[in-house]
C-alpha positions in Angstrom: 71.6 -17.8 -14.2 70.6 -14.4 -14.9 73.8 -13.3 -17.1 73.2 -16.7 -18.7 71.4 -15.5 -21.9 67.6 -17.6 -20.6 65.0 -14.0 -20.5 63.5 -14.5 -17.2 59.9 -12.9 -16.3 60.4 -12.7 -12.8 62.7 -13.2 -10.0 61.8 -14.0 -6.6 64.3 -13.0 -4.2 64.1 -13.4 -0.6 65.9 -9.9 1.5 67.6 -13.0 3.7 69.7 -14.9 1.7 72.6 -16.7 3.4 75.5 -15.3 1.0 74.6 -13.1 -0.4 72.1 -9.6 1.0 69.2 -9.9 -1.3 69.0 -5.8 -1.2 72.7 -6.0 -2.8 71.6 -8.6 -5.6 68.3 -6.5 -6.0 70.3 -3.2 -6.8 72.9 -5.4 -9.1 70.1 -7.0 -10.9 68.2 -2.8 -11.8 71.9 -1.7 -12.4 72.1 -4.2 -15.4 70.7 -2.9 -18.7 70.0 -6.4 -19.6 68.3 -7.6 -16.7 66.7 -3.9 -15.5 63.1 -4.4 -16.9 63.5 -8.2 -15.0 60.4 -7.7 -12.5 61.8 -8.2 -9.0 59.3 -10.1 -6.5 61.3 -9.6 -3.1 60.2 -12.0 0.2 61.0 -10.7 3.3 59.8 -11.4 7.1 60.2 -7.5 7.8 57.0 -5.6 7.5 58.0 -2.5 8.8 57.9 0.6 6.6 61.3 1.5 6.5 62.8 -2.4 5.3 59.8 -1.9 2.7 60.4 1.6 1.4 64.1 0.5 1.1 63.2 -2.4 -1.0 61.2 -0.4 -3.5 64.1 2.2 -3.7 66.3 -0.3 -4.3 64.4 -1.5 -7.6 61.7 -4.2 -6.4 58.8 -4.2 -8.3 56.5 -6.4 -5.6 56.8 -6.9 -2.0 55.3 -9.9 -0.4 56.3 -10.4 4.2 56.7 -14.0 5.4 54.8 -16.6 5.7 53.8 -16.2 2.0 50.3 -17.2 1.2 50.4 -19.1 -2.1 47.3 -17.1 -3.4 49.1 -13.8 -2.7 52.0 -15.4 -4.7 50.0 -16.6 -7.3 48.2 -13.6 -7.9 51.3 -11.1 -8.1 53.3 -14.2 -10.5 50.0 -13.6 -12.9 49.9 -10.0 -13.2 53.6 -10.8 -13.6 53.9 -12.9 -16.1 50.8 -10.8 -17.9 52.8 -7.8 -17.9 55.6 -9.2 -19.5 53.1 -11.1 -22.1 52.2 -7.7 -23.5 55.2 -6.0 -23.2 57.3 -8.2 -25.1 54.2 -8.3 -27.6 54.0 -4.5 -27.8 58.0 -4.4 -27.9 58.2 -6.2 -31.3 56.5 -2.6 -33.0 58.5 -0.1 -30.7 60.9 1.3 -33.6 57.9 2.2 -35.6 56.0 3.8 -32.7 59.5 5.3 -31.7 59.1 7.4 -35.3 55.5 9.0 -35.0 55.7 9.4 -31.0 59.2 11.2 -31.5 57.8 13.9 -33.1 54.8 14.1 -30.4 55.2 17.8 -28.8 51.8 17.8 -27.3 48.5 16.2 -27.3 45.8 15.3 -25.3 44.8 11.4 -24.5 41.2 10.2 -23.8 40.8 6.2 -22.9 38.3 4.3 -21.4 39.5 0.9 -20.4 42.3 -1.3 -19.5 42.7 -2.0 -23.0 42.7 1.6 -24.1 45.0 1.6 -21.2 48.0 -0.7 -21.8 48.1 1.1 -25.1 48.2 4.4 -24.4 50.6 3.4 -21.3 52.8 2.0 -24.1 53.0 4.5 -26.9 53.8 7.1 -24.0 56.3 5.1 -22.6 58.1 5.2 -26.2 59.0 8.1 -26.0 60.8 7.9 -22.0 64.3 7.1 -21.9 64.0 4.0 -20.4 60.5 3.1 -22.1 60.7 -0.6 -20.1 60.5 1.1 -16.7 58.2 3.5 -17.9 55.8 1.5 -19.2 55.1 -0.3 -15.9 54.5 2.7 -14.2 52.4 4.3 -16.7 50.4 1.5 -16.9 50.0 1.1 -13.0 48.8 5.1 -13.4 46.1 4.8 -16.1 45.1 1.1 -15.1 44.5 2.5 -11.1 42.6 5.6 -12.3 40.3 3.1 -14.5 39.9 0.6 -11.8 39.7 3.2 -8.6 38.5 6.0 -10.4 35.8 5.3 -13.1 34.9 1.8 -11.8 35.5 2.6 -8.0 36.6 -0.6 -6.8 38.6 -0.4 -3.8 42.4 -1.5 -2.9 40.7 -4.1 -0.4 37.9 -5.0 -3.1 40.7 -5.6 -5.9 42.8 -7.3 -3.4 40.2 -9.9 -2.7 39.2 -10.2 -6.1 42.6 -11.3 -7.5 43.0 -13.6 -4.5 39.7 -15.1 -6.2 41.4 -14.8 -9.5 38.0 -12.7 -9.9 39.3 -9.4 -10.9 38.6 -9.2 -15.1 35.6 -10.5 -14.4 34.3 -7.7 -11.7 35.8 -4.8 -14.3 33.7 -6.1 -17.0 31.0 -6.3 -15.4 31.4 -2.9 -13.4 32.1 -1.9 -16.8 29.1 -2.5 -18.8 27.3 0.2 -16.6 25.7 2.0 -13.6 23.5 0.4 -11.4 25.2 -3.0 -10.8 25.3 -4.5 -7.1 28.1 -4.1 -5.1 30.3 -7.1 -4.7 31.0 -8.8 -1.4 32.6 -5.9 1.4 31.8 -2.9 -0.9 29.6 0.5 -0.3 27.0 1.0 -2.3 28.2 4.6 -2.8 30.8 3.6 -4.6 31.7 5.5 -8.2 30.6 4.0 -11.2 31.7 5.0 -14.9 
């Protein structure tokens, strides 16, 4: 289905399958050029650190341990399927990015917000060898040290907050300024931009 020509978003692969080693299909599926920037969601009922550390070398992009939650799933298939929004919408002006950023042989870079963010992620990327895996992890980078950094949410705030389907939401209003509550489960010590 993959080699079939359809551009999928996302695969969900469980580590178990019955024919086939999903680890196996995982590495097959990273080898490909045309199926490499596919984002890999891998299921598995091993939670120990070594099965996990061996599925991210292997390529995956999320790992979720059995029984899956449905708003665990939900959440990762959105920032999924968001991701791959904006990159296919940003990949339509690469060639002409591609020109300026080529020249690039140093600079500095000041952004502010997610937005700011996915841009700058993107126009570095560009200039990577393989700009589709780099864009993902440059934008996991500069989104992390927006949302941990300046606006000092927490992994166990943001968790619950996209589990609410909450998280834009709480960065806008974190956003707009100092001074703000906490939400729900949070220090009031935490930073704030």
């Amino acid at each position: 289905m993959l080699k079939s020509g359809v551009r999928f978003d996302a695969v969900l692969l469980d580590r178990g399958l019955p024919d086939i080693d999903g680890i196996f299909l995982l590495q097959r599926i990273k080898a490909d050029p045309d199926l490499s920037w596919v984002a890999v969601i891998m299921v598995s009922s091993r939670d120990d650190s070594e099965s996990i550390s061996e599925t991210f070398a292997a390529g995956a992009d999320y790992y979720l341990t059995k029984p899956v939650q449905a708003p665990y799933l939900l959440a990762v298939l959105r920032l999924v399927i968001k991701g791959r929004r904006e990159f296919k919408e940003i990949e339509a002006s690469r060639d002409k990015v591609w020109k300026c950023m080529g020249l690039l042989e140093s600079g500095t870079f000041r952004y502010s917000g997610l937005t700011q963010a996915h841009k700058l992620a993107w126009g570095l990327a560009q200039v990577c060898p393989d700009p589709a895996r780099a864009l993902l992890g440059l934008q996991e980078l500069l989104i992390n040290a927006v949302e941990h950094g300046n606006l000092g949410i927490s992994y166990a705030d943001k968790s619950l907050l996209m589990l609410e389907n909450r998280l834009q939401e709480e960065i806008e209003r974190r956003a707009r300024g100092p001074g703000l509550p906490p939400i729900a489960g949070e220090r009031a010590s935490g930073a704030r931009c």
